[in-house]
C-alpha positions as CSV (number, residue, x, y, z in Angstrom):
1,X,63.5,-49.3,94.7
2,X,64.6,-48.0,91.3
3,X,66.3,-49.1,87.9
4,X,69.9,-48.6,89.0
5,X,69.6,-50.3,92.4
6,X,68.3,-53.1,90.6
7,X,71.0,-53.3,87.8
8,X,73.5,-52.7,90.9
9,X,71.5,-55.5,93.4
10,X,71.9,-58.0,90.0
11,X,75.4,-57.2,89.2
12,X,76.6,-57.8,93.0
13,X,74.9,-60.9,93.1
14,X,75.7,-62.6,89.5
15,X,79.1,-60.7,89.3
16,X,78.2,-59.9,85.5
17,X,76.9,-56.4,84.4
18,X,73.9,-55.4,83.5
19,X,72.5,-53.6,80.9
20,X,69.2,-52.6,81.5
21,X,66.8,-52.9,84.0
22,X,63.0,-52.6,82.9
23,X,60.0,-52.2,85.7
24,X,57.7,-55.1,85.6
25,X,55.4,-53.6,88.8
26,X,55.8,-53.3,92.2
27,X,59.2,-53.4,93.1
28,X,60.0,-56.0,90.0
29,X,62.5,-55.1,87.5
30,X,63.7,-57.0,84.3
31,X,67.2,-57.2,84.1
32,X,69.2,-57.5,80.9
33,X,72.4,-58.9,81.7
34,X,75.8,-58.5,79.1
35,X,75.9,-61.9,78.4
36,X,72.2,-62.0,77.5
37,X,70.5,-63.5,80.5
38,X,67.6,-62.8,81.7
39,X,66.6,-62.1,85.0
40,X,64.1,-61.0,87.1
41,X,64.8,-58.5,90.6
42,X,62.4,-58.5,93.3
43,X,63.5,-55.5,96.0
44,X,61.9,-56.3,99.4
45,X,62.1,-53.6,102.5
46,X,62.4,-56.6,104.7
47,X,65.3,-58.9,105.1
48,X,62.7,-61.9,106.4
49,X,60.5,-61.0,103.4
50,X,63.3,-62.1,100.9
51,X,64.7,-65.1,102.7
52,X,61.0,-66.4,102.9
53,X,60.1,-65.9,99.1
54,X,64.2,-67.9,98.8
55,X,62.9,-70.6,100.8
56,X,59.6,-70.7,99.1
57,X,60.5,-71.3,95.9
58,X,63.3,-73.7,96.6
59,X,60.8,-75.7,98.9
60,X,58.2,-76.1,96.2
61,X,60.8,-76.7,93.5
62,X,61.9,-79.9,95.1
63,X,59.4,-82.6,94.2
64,X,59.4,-81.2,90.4
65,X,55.6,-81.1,90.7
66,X,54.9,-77.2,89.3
67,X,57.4,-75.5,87.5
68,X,58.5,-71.8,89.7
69,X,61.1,-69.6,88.5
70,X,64.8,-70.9,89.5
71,X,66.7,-68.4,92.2
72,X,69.5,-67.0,91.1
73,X,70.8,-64.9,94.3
74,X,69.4,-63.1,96.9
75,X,71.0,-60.5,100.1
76,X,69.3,-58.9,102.3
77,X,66.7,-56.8,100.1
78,X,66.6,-58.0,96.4
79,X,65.9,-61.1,95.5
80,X,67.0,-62.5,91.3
81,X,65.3,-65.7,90.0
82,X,64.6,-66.5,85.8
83,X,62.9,-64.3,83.7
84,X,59.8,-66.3,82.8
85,X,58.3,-65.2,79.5
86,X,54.6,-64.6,79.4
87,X,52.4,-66.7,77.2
88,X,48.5,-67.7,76.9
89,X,46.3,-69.8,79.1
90,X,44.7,-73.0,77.0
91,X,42.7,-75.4,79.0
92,X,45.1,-78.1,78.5
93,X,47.6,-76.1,80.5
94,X,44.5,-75.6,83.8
95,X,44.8,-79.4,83.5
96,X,48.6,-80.0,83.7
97,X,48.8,-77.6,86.7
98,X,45.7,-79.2,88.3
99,X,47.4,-82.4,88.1
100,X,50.8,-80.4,89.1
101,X,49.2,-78.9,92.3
102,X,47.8,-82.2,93.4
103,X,51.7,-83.7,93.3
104,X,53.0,-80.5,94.6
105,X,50.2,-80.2,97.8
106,X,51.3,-84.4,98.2
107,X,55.1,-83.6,98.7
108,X,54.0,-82.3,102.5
109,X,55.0,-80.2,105.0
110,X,56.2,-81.1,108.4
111,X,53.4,-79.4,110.4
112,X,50.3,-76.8,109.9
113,X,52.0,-73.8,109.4
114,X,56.0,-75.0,108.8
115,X,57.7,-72.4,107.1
116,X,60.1,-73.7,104.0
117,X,63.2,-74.8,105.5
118,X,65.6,-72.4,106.2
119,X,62.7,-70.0,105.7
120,X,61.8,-67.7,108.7
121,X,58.9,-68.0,111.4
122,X,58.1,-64.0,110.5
123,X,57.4,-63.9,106.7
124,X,55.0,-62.2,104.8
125,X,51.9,-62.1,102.0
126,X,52.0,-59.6,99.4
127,X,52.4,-56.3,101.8
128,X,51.5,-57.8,104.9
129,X,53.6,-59.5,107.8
130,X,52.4,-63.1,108.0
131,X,53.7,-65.5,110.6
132,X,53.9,-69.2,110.1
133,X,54.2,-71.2,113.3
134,X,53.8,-74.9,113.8
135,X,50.4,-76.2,115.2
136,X,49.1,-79.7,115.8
137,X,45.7,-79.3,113.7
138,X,44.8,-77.3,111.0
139,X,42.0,-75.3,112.6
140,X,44.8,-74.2,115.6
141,X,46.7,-72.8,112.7
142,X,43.9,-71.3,110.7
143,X,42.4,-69.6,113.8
144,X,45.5,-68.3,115.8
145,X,47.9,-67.3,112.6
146,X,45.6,-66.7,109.6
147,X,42.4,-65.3,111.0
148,X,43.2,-63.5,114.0
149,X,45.9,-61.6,113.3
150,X,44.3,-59.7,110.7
151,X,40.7,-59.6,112.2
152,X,42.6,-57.8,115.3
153,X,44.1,-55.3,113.0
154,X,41.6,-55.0,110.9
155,X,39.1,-54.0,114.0
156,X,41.3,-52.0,115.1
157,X,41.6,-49.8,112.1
158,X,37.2,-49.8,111.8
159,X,37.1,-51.9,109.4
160,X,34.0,-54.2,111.1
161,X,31.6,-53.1,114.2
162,X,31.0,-55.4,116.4
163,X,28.2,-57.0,115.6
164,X,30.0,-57.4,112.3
165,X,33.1,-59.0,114.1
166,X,30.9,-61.6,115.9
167,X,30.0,-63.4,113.1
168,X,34.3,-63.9,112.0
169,X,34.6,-65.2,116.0
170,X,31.9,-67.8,115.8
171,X,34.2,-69.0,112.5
172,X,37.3,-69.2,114.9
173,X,34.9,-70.8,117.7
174,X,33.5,-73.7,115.4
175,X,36.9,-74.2,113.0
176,X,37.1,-77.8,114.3
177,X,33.2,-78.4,113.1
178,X,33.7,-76.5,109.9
179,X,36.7,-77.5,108.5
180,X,35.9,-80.9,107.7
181,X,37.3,-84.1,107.6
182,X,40.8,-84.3,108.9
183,X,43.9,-84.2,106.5
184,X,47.8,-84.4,106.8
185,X,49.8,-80.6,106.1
186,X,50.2,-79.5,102.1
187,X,52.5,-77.9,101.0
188,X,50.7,-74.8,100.1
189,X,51.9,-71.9,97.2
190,X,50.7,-70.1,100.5
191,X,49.4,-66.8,97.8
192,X,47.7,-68.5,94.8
193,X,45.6,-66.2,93.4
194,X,44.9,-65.5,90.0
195,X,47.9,-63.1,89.3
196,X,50.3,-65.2,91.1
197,X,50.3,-68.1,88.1
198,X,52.0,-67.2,85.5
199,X,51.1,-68.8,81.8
200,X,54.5,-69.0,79.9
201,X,55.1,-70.2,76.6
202,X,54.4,-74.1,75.5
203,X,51.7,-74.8,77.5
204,X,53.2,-74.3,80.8
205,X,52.0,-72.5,83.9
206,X,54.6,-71.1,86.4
207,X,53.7,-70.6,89.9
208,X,55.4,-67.1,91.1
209,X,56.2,-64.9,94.3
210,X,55.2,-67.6,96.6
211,X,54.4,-67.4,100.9
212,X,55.2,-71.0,101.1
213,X,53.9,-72.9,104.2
214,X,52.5,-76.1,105.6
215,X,48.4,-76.1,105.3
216,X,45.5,-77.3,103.8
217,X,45.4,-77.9,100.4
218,X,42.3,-76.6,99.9
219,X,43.4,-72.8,100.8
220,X,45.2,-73.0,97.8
221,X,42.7,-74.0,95.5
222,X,40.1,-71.4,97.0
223,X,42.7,-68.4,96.4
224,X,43.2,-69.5,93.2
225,X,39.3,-69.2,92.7
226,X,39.1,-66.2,94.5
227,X,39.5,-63.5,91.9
228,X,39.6,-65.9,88.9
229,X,41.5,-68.1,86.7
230,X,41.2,-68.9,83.8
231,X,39.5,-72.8,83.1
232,X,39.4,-73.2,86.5
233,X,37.3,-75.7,86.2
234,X,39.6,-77.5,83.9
235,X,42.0,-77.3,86.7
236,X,39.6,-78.4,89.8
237,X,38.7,-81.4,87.0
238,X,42.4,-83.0,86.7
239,X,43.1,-82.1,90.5
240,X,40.2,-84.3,91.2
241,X,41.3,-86.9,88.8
242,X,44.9,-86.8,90.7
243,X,44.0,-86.5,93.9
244,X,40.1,-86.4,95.0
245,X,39.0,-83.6,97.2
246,X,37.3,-84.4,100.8
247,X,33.5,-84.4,100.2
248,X,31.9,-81.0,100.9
249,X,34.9,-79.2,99.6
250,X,33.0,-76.5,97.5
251,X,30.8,-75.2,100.7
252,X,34.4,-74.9,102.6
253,X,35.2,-72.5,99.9
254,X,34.2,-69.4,101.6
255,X,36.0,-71.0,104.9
256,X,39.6,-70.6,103.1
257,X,38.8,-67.4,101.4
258,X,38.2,-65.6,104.6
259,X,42.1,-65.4,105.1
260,X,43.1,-63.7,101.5
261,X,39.9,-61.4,102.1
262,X,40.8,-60.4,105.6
263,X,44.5,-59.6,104.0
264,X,43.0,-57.2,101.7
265,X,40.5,-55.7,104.1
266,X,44.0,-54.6,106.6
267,X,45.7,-53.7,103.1
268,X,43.5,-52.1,101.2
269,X,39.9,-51.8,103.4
270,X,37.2,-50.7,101.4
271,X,34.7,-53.5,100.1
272,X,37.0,-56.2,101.3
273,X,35.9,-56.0,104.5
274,X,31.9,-56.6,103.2
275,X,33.5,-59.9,101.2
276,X,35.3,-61.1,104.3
277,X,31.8,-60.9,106.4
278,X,30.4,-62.6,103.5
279,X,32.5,-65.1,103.6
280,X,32.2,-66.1,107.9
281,X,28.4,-66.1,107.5
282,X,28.8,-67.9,104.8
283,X,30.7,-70.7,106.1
284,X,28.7,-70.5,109.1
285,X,25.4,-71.7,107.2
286,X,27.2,-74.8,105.3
């Protein structure tokens, strides 16, 4: 993806001109339109991958709960949505998103593992194809579509021996006794970590390129913890205050991280496959 395709992908879709186009990272660009607007241009090689991030943020848009960047248009590769300004973090704003996520994680989702309406079964998270497909509990879901799928590739690549890889089955064994008390589908940001909130201007944090699903809420809240953010605790504090977490939710932590950290380990290997063992065993000694 480069500069022109995206001033061209923006044009076609706004029918205005643009001016310039600026790489943000990835395959983001900032697009200056001639009437002054500000965009932004997400190019996707995968036609699912763009109708899934569409459906995402209009899905958690809806209940008005976390503010997300508004679509603007979207074909077959690029996606446009508002240019969100960057700003600082403060911990008043953790708190107002804490209390946001709570409201946002309320609105539901039809079933563990319900893609956004409209959105498509095979979607994916960051790099990686992820499939969301509707199960009755939350551990069918966890097991079959988040753990699985990348354990098996992951293996097969030599990521984990197998005496590593027996430790990550006896998590998908005992998911029903580990995953604690039962709880009706969130709708989940889906890919919360710490780069995927965005701290605008005015005390506001935006919630960006989103893998939107039906889930538990607590997924969300352990991604975000993952590789930090900022006053998290702040954040955890007015979640609470909104809606209380199920007791024993800190030693479940490592439970929900094992998903993002098996992601990396087929992405990117290395020591992500030493954190994702980390994390089975220890979930498996809660």
């Amino acid at each position: 993806m480069t500069s022109e395709l995206a001033r061209a992908a923006a044009a076609l879709l706004t029918g205005t001109s643009a001016s310039s186009a600026r790489p943000l990272g990835g395959a983001a660009f900032l697009i200056v339109l001639e009437n002054g607007n500000r965009l932004v241009a997400k190019g996707h090689g995968d036609p699912n991958a763009v109708k899934a991030e569409a459906a995402s943020l209009v899905w958690l848009a809806e209940p008005a709960a976390v503010p997300v960047p508004r679509l603007r248009g979207e074909n077959h590769e690029w996606l446009l949505t508002d240019y969100i300004e960057e700003g600082g973090s403060t911990p008043e704003a953790a708190e107002d998103l804490g209390r946001g996520l709570a409201r946002l994680h309320a609105a539901g989702a039809p079933a563990f593992g319900s893609p956004p309406p409209g959105g498509p079964e095979e979607a994916s998270i960051g790099l990686a194809p992820m499939r969301n497909a509707e199960c009755e509990t939350w551990p069918e879901f966890y097991g079959s579509y988040r753990i699985e799928p990348y354990l098996r590739t992951a293996v097969d690549r030599g990521s984990f021996s197998p005496r590593q890889v027996e430790a990550i089955q006896e998590v998908m064994e005992r998911l029903a006794e580990l995953a604690g008390p039962s709880e009706p589908p969130a709708r989940l940001h889906g890919d919360l970590w710490s780069g995927n909130v965005l701290w605008g201007p005015g005390g506001r944090a935006w919630l960006i390129d989103p893998a939107a699903h039906g889930g538990h809420r607590e997924t969300d809240l352990a991604m975000l913890s993952l590789f930090g953010c900022p006053y998290l605790e702040h954040l955890i504090g007015a979640y609470q205050d909104e809606t209380p977490l199920a007791d024993g939710w800190r030693d479940r932590v490592p439970l929900h991280q094992l998903f993002p950290l098996l992601v990396h380990t087929v992405l990117f290997g290395g020591g992500y496959a030493t954190q994702a063992l980390g994390a089975a065993r220890a979930s498996l000694s809660t």
